[in-house]
Every structure is written in C-alpha cells, then in structure tokens.
C-alpha positions as CSV (number, residue, x, y, z in Angstrom):
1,X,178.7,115.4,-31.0
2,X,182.2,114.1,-31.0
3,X,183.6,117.7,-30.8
4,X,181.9,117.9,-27.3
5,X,184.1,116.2,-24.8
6,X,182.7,114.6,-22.0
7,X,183.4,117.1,-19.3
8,X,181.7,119.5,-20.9
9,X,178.5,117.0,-21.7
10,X,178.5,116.6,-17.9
11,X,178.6,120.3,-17.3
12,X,175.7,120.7,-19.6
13,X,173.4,118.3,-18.2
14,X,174.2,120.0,-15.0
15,X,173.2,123.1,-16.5
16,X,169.9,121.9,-17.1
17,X,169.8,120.0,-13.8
18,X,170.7,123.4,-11.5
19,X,168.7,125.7,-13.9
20,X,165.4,123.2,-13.3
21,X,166.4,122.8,-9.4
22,X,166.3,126.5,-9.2
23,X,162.9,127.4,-11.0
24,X,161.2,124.5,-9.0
25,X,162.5,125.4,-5.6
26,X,161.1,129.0,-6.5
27,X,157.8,128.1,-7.2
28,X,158.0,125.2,-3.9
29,X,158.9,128.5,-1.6
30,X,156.4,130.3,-3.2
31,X,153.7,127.9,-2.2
32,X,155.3,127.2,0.9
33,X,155.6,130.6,2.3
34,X,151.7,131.1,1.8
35,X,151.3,128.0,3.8
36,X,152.9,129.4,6.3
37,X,151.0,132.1,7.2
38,X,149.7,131.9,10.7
39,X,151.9,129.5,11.6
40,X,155.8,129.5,13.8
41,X,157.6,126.2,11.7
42,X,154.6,125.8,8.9
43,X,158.2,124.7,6.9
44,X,158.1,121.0,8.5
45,X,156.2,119.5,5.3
46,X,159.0,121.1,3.1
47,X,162.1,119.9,5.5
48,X,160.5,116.4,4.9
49,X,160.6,116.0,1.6
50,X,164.4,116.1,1.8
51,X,164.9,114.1,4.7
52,X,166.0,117.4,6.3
53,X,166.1,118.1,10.2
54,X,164.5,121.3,11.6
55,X,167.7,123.5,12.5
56,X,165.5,126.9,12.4
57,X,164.1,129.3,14.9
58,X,161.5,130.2,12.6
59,X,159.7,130.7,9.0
60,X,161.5,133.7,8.4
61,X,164.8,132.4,9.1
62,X,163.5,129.1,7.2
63,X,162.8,131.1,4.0
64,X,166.1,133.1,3.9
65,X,168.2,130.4,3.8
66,X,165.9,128.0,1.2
67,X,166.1,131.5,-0.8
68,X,169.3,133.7,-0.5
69,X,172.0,131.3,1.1
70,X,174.7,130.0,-1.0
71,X,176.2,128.0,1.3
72,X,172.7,125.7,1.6
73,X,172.7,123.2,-0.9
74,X,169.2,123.1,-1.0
75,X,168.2,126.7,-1.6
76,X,167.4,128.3,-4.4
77,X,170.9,130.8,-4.6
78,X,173.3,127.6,-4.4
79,X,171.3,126.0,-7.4
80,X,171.2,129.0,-9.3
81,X,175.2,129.8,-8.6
82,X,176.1,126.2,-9.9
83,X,173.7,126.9,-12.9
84,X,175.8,130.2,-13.7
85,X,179.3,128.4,-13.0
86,X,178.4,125.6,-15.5
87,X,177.0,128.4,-18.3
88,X,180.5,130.2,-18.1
89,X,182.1,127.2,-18.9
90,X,179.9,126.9,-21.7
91,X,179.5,130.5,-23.1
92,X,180.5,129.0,-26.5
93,X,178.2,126.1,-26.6
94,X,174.9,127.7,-24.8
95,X,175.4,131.5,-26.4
96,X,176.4,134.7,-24.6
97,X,172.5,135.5,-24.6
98,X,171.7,132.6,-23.0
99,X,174.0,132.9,-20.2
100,X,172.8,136.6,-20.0
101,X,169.6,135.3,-18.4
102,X,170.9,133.3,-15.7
103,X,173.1,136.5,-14.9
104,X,169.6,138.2,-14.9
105,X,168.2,136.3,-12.6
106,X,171.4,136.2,-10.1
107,X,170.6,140.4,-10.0
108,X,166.8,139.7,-9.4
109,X,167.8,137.2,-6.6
110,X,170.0,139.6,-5.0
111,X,167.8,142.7,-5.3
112,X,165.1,140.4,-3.4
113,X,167.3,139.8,-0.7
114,X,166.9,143.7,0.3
115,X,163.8,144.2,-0.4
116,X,161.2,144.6,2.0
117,X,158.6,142.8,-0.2
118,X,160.5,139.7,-1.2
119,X,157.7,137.9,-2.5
120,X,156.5,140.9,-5.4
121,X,160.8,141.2,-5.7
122,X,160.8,137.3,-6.8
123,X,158.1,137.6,-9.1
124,X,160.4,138.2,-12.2
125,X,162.1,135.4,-11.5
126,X,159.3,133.1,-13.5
127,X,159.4,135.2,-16.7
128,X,163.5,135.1,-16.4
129,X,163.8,131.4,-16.4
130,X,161.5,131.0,-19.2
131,X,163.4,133.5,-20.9
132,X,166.5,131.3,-20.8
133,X,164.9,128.3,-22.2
134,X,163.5,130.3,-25.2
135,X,166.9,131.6,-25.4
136,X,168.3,127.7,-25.3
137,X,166.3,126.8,-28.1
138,X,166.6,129.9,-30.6
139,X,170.7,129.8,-30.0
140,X,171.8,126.4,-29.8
141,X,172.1,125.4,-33.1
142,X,173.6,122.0,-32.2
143,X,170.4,119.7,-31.0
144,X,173.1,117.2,-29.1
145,X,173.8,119.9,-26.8
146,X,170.4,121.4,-26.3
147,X,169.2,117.5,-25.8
148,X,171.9,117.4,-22.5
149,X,170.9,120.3,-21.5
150,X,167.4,118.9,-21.7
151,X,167.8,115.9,-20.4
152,X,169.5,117.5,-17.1
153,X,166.5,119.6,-16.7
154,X,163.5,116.6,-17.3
155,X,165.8,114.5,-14.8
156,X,165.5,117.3,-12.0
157,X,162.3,117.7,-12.3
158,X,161.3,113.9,-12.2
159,X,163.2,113.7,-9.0
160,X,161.5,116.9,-7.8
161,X,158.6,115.7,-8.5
162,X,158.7,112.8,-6.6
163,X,160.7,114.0,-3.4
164,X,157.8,116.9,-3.6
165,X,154.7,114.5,-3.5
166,X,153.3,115.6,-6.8
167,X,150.6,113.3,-8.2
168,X,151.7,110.2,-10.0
169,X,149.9,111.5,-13.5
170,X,152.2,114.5,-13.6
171,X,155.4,112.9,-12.4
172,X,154.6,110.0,-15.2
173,X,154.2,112.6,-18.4
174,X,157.4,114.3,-16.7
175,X,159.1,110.6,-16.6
176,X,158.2,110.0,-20.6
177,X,159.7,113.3,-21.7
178,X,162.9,111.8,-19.7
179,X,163.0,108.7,-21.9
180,X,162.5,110.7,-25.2
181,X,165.1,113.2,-24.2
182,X,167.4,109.9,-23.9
183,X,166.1,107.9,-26.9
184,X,167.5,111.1,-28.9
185,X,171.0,110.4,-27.5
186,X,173.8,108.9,-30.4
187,X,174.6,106.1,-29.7
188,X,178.6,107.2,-30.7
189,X,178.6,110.4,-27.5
190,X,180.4,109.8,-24.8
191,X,177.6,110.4,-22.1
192,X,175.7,107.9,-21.7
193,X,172.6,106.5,-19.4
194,X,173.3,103.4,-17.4
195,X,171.1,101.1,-18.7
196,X,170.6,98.9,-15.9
197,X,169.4,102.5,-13.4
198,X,166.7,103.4,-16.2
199,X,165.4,99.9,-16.4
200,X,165.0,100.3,-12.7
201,X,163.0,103.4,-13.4
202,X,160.8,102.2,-15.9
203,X,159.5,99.8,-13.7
204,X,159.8,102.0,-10.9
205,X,157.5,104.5,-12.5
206,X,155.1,102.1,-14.5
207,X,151.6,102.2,-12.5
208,X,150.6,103.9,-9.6
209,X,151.0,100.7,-7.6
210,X,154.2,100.5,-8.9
211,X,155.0,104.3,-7.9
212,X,153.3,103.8,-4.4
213,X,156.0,101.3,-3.9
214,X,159.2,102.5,-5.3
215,X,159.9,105.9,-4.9
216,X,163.1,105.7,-3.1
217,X,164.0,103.1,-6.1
218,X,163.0,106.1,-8.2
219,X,165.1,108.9,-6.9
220,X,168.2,106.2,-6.5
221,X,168.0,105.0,-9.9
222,X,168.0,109.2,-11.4
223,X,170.8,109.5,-9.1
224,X,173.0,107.1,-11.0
225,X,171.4,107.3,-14.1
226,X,174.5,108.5,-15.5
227,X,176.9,106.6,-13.5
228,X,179.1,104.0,-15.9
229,X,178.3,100.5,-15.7
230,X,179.9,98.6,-13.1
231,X,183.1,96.3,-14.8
232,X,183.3,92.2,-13.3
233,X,186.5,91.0,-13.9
C-alpha cells in the first residue's frame, strides 16, 4: 500500500463512509415515510436521532429535503454527491465500472425527484448500491484499498446503527466486522486507527450494559477513530 498516499486513503474510506451513509438513510426514509402516514410531523423520532431541531412545515417538506437536497448534510443527495466526488478522485483505484454505479444511482435519485411516485422511483436504488459493492470486490484488485473502502463503510454503519436505535445484537456483529476490517490494516500504511478511540469502543460496545451506557462514548470514539494520536512534549 505504500503507492497509496494518504490523501487518497482518506478519500477512500470516505468513499465507503458516504456510499454506506447513503444506502442507510434510504432505507431509514423508507421506513420513516410509512410511519408517517396519518400523521402532520410523524418525522420527530427521525430528527432525534440526530439531535436535529424541527424546522419543517410538514412530512412532505421533511422528506424532500432528507431525500433530494444537496445542501442538507443529512439527506440522502449530499451523501451520495460526496460519495461520487471521492470516486472521481479515485477512478484509477475503484475502476471506471465501479464509479459507473454511483453515477447510476445519482440519475435514479434525480428521476425520483420528478416523479409523482417517489417511493416505486427509489426502489432501484437498493439493487444499485449493491451493484457497486459487487462491482468493489470483482475490480479492485488491490485488497488494501478495498479494505479502506470497507472499513469506511462498517464505521458508518456502526454509528448509524447506534444514532438509529438498532438493537444492541445487530450493532455488536456490525462493531466486530469493524475490528476485522482494521486488524487487516499493515502495520507500514499511512492511515491508521487511533488506538486509544477504539479502546474506548471496545469497551463502549462490550455488553448491553455496557452499550446502555455509552453510546455517546460510542459515536465520539468512531468520530476520531482516525484522528492521529495526540503528541505531549
């Protein structure tokens, strides 16, 4: 992996981040909008698990904007935009078929935003993601990249997992495909885990008492998992 410089192993575990934040928020909205039915702000549970105020006049504007707008950091378009502006970066690395997935899915986003049935408009969405992971794993030959790309995705959906509620069973066998992802990191590349924020996870994420306690110690510690140990002079 010495040939990959540490920008672009940043941009690749990005990739997988993005790409992951995308296909979960998806399949969140998709939930989420048949909860709403019947309801004027059935979207309150969702807001929450962000820590996100209520700035909407309604589901319909609520779903729009977690869908289609780009300039929401927390809808689906933004993630999928910073997914696509990492895999141009890395044509060469990820292949040109690769990328040609995530380009597919920026058309099927767009086409939903016009259409009157947005929920049967998304459904391809699913089959497209899946599309680009088979395509991750048949064209990357080089198992250090595909293992950032990888390790990017397993962190997103870890923290996902958790900001979302899911049980503590599934975010645990999320959690251990993490650390094997990061037990299959050289010791020699040049992006590396911060030892002392996945120490903080493990026992974060160790027993459902543990868990119960420490989920904001949880999302912290994936947030700096990366982050390069701190220097004392």
């Amino acid at each position: 992996m010495g040939t990959i410089s540490l920008e672009h192993s940043d941009r690749l575990y990005w990739l997988g981040r993005y790409t992951e934040r995308f296909f979960t928020t998806i399949k969140a909205l998709a939930k989420q909008y048949d909860k709403m039915l019947g309801t004027e702000h059935g979207y309150i549970d969702y807001l929450d698990y962000f820590g996100l105020a209520d700035t909407y006049s309604g589901n319909k504007e609520f779903f729009r904007s977690f869908l289609f707008d780009k300039d929401n950091p927390h809808s689906a378009a933004y993630s999928l935009e910073r997914a696509y502006d990492n895999g141009i970066v890395l044509r060469e690395e990820i292949s040109t078929e690769s990328l040609s997935f995530l380009q597919m899915a920026k058309d099927t986003l767009d086409k939903a935003e016009k259409s009157d049935n947005i929920r049967l408009a998304l459904l391809p969405l699913e089959d497209i993601l899946y599309g680009f992971w088979g395509c991750v794993n048949e064209h990357i030959y080089d198992d250090e990249i595909r293992n950032i790309i990888y390790i990017g995705k397993t962190a997103e959906r870890v923290d996902l997992y958790i900001r979302m509620k899911y049980p503590f069973e599934v975010v645990k066998k999320e959690f251990i495909r993490l650390l094997k992802n990061l037990n299959r990191v050289p010791k020699n590349t040049p992006f590396r885990y911060n030892t002392r924020y996945l120490s903080d996870l493990v026992v974060a994420i160790g027993t459902q008492d543990d868990y119960d306690r420490s989920k904001d110690i949880a999302i912290e510690s994936l947030k700096h998992l990366f982050e390069k140990p701190e220097v004392v002079a």
